[in-house]
DODONU-126248 format. One record per residue (C-alpha): residue in three letters; x, y, z. Coordinates in Angstrom, 3 decimals. Layout:
<nodes>
+------+----------+----------+----------+
| type |     east |    north |       up |
+------+----------+----------+----------+
|  Ala |        X |        Y |        Z |
...
+------+----------+----------+----------+
</nodes>
This chain:
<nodes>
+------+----------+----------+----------+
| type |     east |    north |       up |
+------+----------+----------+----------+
|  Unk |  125.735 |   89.706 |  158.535 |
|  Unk |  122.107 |   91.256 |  158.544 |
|  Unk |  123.719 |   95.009 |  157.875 |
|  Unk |  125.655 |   93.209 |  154.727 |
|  Unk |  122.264 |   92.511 |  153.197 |
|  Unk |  120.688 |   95.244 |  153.874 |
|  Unk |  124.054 |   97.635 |  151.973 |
|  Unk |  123.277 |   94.899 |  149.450 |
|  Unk |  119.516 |   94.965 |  148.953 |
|  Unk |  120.497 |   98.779 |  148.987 |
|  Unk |  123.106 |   98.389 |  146.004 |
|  Unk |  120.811 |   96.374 |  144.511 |
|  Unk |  118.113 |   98.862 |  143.902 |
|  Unk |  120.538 |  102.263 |  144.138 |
|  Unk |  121.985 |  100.617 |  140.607 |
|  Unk |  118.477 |  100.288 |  138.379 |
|  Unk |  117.344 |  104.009 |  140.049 |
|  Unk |  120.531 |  105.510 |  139.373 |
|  Unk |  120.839 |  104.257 |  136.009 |
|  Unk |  116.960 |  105.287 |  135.234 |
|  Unk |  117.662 |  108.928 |  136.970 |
|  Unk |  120.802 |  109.457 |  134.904 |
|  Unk |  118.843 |  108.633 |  131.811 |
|  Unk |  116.292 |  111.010 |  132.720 |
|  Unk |  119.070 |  113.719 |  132.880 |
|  Unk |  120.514 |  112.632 |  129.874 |
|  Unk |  117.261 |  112.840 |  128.060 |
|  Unk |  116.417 |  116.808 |  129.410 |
|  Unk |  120.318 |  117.734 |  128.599 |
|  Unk |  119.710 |  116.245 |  125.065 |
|  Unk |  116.238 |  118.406 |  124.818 |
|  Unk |  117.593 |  121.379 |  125.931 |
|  Unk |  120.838 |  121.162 |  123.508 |
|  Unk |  120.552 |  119.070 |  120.786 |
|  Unk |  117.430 |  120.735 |  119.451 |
|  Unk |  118.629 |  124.266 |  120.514 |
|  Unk |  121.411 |  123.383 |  118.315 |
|  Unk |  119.210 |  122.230 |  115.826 |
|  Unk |  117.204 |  124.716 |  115.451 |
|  Unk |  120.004 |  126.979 |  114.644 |
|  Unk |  121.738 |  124.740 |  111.863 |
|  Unk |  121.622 |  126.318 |  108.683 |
|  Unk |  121.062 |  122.934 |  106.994 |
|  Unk |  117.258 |  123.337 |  108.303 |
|  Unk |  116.490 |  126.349 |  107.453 |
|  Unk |  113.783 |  126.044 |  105.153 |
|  Unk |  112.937 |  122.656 |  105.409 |
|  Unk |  109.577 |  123.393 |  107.874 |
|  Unk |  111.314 |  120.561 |  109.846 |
|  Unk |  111.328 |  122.309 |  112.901 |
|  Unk |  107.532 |  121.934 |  112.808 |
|  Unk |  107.145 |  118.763 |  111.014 |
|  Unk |  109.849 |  116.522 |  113.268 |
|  Unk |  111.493 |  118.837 |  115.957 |
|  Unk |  108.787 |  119.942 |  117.452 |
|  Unk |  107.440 |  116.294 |  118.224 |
|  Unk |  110.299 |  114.932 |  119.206 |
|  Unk |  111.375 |  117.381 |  121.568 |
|  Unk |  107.542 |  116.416 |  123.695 |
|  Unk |  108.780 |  112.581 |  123.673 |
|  Unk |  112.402 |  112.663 |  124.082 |
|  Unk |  112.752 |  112.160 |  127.573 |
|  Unk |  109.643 |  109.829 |  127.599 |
|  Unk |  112.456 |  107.485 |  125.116 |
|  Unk |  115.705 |  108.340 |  126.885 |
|  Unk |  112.927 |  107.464 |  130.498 |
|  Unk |  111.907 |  104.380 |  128.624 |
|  Unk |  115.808 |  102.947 |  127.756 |
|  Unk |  116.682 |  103.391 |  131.148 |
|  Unk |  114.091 |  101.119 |  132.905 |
|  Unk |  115.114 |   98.756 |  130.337 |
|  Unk |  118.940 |   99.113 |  130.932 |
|  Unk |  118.069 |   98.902 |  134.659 |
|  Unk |  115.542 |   95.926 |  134.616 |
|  Unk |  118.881 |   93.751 |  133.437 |
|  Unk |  120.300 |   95.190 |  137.292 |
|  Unk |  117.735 |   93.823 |  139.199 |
|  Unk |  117.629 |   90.043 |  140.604 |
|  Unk |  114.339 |   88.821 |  138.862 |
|  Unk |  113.562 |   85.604 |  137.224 |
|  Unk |  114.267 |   85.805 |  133.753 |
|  Unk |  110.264 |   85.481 |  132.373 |
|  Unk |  109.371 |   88.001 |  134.560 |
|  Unk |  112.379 |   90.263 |  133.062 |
|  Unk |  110.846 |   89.510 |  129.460 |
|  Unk |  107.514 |   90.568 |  130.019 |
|  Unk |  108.970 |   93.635 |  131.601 |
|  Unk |  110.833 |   94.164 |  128.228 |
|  Unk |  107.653 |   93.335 |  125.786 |
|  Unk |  106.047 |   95.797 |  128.182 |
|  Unk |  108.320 |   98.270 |  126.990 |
|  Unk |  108.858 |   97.258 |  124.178 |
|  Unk |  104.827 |   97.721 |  123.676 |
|  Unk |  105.019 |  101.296 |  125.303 |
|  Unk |  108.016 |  102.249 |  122.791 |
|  Unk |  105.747 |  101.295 |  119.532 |
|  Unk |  102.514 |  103.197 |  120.851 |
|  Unk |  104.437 |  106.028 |  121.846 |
|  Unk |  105.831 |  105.980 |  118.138 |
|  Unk |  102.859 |  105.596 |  116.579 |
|  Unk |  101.352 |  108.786 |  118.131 |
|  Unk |  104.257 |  110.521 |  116.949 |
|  Unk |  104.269 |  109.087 |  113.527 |
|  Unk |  100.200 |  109.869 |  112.985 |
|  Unk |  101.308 |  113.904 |  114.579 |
|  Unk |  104.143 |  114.061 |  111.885 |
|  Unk |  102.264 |  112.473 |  109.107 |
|  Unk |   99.396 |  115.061 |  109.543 |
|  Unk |  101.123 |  117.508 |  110.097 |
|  Unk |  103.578 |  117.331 |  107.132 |
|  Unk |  100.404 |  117.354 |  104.831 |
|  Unk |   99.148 |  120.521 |  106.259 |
|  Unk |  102.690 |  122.482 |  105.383 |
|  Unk |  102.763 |  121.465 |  102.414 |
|  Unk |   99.588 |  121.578 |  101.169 |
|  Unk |   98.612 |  125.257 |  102.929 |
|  Unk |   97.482 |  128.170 |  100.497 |
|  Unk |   99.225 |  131.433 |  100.713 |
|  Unk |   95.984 |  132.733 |  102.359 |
|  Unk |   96.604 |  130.429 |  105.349 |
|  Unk |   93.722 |  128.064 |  104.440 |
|  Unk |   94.663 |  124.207 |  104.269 |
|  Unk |   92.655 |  122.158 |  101.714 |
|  Unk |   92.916 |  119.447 |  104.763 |
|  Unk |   90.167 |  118.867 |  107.004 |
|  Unk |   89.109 |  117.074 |  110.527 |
|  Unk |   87.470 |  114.165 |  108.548 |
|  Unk |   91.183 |  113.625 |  106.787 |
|  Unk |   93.454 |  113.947 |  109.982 |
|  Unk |   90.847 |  111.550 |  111.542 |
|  Unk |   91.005 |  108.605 |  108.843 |
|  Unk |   94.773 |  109.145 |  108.853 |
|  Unk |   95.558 |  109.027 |  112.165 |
|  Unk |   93.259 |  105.961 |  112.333 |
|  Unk |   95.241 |  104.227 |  109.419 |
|  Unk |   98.624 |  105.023 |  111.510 |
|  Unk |   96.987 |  103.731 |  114.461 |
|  Unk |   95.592 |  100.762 |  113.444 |
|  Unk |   99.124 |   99.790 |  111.858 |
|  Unk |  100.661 |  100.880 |  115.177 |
|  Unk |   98.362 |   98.376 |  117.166 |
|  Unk |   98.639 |   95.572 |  114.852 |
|  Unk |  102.328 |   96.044 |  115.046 |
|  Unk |  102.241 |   95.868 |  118.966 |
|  Unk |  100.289 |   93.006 |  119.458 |
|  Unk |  102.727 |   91.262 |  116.986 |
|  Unk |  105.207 |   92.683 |  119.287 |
|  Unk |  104.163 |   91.171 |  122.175 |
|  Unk |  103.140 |   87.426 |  120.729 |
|  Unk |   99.882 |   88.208 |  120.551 |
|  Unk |   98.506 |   86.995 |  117.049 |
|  Unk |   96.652 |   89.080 |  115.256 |
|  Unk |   94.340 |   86.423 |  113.174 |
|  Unk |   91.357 |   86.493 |  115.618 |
|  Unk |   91.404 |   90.349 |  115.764 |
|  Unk |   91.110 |   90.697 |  112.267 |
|  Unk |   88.266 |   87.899 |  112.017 |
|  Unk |   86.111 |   89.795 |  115.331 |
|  Unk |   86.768 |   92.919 |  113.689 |
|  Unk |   85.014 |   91.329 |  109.974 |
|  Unk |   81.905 |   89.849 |  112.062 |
|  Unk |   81.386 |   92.715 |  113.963 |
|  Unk |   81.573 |   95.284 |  111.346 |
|  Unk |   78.274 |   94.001 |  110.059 |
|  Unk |   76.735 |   94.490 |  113.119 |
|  Unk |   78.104 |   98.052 |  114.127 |
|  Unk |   77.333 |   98.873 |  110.761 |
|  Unk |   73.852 |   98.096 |  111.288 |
|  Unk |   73.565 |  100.274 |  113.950 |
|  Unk |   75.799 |  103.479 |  113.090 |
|  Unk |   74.292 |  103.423 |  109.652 |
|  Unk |   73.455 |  107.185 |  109.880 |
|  Unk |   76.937 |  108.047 |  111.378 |
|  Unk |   78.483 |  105.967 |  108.248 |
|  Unk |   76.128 |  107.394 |  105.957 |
|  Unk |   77.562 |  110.693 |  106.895 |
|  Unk |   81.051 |  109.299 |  107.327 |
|  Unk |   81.091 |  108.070 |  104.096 |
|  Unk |   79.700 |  111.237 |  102.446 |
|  Unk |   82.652 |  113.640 |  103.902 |
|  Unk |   85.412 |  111.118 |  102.280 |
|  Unk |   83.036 |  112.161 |   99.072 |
|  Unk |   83.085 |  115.347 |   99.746 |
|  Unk |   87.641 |  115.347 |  100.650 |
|  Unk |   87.776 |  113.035 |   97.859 |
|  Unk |   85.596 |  115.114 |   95.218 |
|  Unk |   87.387 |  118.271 |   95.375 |
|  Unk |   84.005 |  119.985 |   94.660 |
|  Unk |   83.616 |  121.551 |   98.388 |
|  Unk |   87.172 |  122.775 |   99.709 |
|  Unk |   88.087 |  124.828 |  102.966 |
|  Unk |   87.651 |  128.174 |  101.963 |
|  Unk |   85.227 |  127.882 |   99.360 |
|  Unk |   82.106 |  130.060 |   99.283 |
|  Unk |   78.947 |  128.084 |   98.609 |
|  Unk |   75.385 |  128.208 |   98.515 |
|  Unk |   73.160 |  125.349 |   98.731 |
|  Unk |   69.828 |  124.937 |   96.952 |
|  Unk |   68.194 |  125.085 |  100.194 |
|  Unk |   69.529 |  128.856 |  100.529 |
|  Unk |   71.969 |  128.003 |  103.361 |
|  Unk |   75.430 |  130.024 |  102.424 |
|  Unk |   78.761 |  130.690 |  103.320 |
|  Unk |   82.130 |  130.036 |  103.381 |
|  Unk |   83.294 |  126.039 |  104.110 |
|  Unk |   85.709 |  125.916 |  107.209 |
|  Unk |   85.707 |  122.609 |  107.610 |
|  Unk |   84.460 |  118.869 |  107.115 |
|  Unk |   84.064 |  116.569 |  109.834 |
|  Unk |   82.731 |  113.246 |  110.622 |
|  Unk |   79.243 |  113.678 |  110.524 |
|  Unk |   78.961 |  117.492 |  109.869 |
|  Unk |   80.276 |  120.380 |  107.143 |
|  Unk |   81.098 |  123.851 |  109.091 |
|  Unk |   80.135 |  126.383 |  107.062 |
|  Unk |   80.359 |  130.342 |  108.360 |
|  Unk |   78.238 |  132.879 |  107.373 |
|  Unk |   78.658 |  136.536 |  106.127 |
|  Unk |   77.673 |  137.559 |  109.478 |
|  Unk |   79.926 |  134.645 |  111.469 |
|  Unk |   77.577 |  132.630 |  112.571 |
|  Unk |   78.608 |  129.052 |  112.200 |
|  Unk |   75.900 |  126.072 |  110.708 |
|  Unk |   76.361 |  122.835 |  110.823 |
|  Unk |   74.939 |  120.662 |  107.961 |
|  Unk |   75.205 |  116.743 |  108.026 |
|  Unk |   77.396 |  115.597 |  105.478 |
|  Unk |   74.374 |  113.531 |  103.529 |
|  Unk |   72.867 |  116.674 |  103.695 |
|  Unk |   75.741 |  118.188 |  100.681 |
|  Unk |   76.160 |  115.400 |   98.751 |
|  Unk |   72.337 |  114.738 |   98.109 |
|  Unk |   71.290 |  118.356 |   97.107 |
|  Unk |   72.848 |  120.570 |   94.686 |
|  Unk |   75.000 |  123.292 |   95.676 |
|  Unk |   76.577 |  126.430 |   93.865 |
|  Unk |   80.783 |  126.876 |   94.696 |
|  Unk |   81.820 |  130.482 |   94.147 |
|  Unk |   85.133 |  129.418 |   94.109 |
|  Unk |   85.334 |  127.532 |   91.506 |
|  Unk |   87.037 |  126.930 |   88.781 |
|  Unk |   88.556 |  129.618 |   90.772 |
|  Unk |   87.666 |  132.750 |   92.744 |
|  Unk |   86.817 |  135.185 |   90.472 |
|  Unk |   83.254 |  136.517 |   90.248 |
|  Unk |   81.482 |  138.471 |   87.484 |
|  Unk |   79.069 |  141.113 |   88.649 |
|  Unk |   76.158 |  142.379 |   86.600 |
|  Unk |   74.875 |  145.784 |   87.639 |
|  Unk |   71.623 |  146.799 |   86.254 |
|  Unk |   70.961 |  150.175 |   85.389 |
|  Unk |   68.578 |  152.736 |   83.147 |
|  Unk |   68.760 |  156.321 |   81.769 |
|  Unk |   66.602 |  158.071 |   79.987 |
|  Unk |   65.547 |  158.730 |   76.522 |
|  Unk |   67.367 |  161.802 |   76.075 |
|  Unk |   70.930 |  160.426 |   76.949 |
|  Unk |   74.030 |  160.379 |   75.055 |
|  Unk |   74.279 |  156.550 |   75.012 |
|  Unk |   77.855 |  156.724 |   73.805 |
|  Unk |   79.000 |  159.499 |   76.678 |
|  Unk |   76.927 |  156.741 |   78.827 |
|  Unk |   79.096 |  154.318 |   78.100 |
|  Unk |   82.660 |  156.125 |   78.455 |
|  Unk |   81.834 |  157.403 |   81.521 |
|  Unk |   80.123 |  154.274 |   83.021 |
|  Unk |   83.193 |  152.509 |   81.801 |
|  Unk |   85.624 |  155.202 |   83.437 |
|  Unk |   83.794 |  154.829 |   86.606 |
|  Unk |   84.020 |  150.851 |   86.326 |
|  Unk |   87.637 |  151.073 |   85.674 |
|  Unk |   88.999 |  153.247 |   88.525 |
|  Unk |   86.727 |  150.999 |   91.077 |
|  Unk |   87.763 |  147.817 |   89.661 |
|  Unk |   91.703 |  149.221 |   89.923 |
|  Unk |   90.610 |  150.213 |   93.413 |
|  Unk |   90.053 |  146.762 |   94.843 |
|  Unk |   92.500 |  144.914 |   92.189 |
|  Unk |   95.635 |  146.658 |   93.581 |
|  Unk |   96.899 |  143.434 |   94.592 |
|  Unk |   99.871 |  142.182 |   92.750 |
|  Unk |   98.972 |  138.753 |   92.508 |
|  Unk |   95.367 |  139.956 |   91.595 |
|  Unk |   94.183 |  139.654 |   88.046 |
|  Unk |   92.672 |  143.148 |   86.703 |
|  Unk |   89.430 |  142.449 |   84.094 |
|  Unk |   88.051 |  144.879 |   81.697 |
|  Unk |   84.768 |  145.913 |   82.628 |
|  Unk |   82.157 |  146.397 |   79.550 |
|  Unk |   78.473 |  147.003 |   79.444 |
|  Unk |   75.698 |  145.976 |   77.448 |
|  Unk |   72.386 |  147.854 |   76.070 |
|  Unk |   69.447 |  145.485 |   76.452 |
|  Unk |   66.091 |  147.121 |   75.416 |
|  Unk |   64.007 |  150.205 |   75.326 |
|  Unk |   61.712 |  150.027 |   78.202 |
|  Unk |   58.627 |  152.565 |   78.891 |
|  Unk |   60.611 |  155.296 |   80.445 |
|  Unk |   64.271 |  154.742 |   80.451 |
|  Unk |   67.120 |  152.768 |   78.412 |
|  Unk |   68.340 |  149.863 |   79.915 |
|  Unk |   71.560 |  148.562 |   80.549 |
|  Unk |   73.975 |  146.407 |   82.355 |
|  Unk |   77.558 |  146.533 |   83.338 |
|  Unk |   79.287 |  143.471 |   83.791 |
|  Unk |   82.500 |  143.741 |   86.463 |
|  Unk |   84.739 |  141.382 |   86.812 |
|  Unk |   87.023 |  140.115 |   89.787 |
|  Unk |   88.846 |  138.073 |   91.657 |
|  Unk |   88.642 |  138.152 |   94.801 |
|  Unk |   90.202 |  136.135 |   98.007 |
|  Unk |   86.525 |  136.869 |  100.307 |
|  Unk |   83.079 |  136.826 |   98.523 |
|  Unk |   81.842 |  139.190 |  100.332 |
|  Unk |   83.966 |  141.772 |   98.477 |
|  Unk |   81.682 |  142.004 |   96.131 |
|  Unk |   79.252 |  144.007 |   97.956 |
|  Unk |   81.083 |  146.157 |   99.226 |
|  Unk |   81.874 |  147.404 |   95.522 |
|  Unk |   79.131 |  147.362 |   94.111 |
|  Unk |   78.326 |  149.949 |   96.782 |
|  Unk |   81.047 |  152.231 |   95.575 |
|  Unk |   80.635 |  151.132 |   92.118 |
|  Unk |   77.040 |  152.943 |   92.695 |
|  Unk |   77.697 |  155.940 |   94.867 |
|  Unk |   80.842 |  157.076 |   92.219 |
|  Unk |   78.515 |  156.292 |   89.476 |
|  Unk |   75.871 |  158.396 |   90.517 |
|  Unk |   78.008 |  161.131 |   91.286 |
|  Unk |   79.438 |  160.907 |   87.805 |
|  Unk |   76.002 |  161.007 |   86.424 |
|  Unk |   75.261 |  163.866 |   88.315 |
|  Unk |   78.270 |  166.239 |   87.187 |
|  Unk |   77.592 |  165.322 |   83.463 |
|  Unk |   73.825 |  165.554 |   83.592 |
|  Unk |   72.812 |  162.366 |   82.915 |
|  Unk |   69.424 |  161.523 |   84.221 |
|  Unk |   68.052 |  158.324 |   85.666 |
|  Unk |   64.617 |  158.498 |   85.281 |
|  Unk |   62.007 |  157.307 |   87.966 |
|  Unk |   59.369 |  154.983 |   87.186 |
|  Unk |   56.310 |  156.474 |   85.623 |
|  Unk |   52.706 |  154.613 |   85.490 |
|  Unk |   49.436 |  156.464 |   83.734 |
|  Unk |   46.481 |  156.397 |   85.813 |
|  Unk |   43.328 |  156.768 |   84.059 |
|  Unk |   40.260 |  158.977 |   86.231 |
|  Unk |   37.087 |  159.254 |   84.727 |
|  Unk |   36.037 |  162.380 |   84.767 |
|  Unk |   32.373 |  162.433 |   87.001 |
|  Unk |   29.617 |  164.321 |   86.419 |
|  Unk |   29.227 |  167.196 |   89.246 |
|  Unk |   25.344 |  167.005 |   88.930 |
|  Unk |   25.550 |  163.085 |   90.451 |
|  Unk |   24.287 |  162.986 |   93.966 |
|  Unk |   26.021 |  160.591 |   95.909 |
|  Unk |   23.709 |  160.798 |   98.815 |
|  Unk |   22.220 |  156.997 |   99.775 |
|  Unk |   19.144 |  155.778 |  100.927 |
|  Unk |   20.174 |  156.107 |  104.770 |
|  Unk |   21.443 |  159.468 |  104.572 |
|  Unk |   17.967 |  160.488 |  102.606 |
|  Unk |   16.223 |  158.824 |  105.482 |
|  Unk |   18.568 |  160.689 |  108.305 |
|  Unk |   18.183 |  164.004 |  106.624 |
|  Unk |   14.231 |  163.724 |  106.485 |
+------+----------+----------+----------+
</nodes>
């Protein structure tokens, strides 16, 4: 009699674990297939969706397939029948968070596909996955305390007091907070964007985050302004309306120059640099020109004006320093003179008969 109920205490628990191991298997069989399979339709192909939905759901598959078997198997086991429903709203509670993180991954990450540049730069940023995943999250807890019975009327009331007071006391933090959805929701300061504040901080923006705007400099270093700190002081965005740059190059030759030879060859020059770093297709090529701007006291002055666009700011640099070195070169070979800078000093001319002897030097000498 006692070794009947112990093979049935024994069937009674071999059941639930057998149905929650077969499960498991089930769930790594469907992983390891399914999405193989998947990934090789031709219906896909395309479609990003093996980043935007396979990849997720291949991490929580076998948490689901782990999930429906304790719930297949709780209906096995001999327990009263309340205790069997708060198993199930347990699950049921562990289901809806566990689809909520992978609805807030998906959602974020669908945006950042389809909204990268060519360059590999995303206009999205930390502060915008943050309030998004908080949105999805905060849907995804009301919706499992509804779940579970819980009513959601004196959450939403604590949550209306107590913003006052935690608003009170993160008032910097929201200051900032509220100044990067200014920033994402401005469009004036973008990921990517070389700026320059009035301060004389610059660089280019990497990203915007809750309290703080990355911003990396020529020479990689990384500084981190408060967000406050951008919206309250006025800024200059190289990269927009969009990334080209016009470069004025100040020059001077002297009075005895051919100022139309001048110009063709400083024009020739400009040209084959500019075609140099504009041999991008999907580069725009400009016409350089230059401008005469006044007779100064020993040379001719002028300027040429180059214009690009460019993907990195500091590209600029780099040719005007073969802009300069060709140029010179050029000037060189056609004799073309840039003159140095002359100043007239004006010596009186001193009397040889003055003794400059003093009063001391009388006084050592006698």
């Amino acid at each position: 009699m006692n070794q009947q109920i112990k093979i049935d205490n024994l069937l009674t628990l071999l059941i639930p674990l057998s149905i929650i191991i077969s499960s498991l298997l089930i769930g790594i069989l469907f992983k390891r297939y399914f999405f193989a399979r998947l990934f090789k339709s031709r219906t896909l192909q395309g479609w990003k969706l093996d980043t935007i939905l396979v990849d997720p759901l291949q991490k929580i598959s076998i948490f689901w397939f782990l999930l429906g078997g304790i719930s297949l198997s709780l209906r096995t086991l001999p327990f009263q029948l309340s205790i069997i429903l708060v198993a199930q709203k347990l699950l049921l509670a562990t289901f809806l968070g566990s689809f909520t993180v992978l609805l807030a991954e998906v959602a974020v990450t669908i945006l950042r596909v389809y909204t990268t540049k060519d360059d590999g730069i995303s206009p999205l940023t930390t502060l915008f996955d943050f309030l998004l995943k908080v949105t999805v999250f905060s849907i995804g807890f009301l919706l499992i305390l509804q779940s579970v019975g819980v009513s959601i009327t004196p959450f939403l009331t604590a949550f209306g007091v107590g913003g006052v007071s935690i608003g009170l006391a993160l008032q910097n933090t929201l200051s900032n907070l509220m100044s990067g959805i200014n920033i994402i929701t401005s469009k004036k300061v973008r990921p990517g964007d070389y700026i320059q504040l009035k301060t004389g901080e610059s660089g280019y923006v990497r990203d915007v985050e809750l309290k703080y705007t990355i911003i990396q400099e020529i020479t990689e270093n990384l500084m981190v302004i408060p967000n406050s700190k951008i919206i309250t002081s006025s800024f200059r965005n190289y990269s927009l309306p969009d990334k080209s740059i016009i470069l004025s190059v100040d020059l001077a030759i002297s009075y005895d120059s051919d100022l139309e030879k001048v110009e063709q060859i400083t024009l020739e020059v400009a040209q084959e640099i500019l075609k140099k770093f504009n041999n991008s297709k999907d580069k725009i090529y400009y016409k350089p020109f230059i401008r005469y701007q006044q007779f100064d006291y020993f040379s001719i002055n002028l300027t040429v004006y180059l214009k690009i666009r460019e993907d990195e700011f500091f590209e600029h640099i780099t040719l005007k320093h073969e802009f300069l070195k060709k140029l010179h070169q050029q000037y060189r070979a056609e004799n073309i003179n840039v003159p140095f800078p002359l100043k007239l000093a004006y010596l009186p001319k001193f009397n040889d008969d003055i003794n400059f002897e003093t009063e001391e030097d009388n006084d050592v000498i006698n």
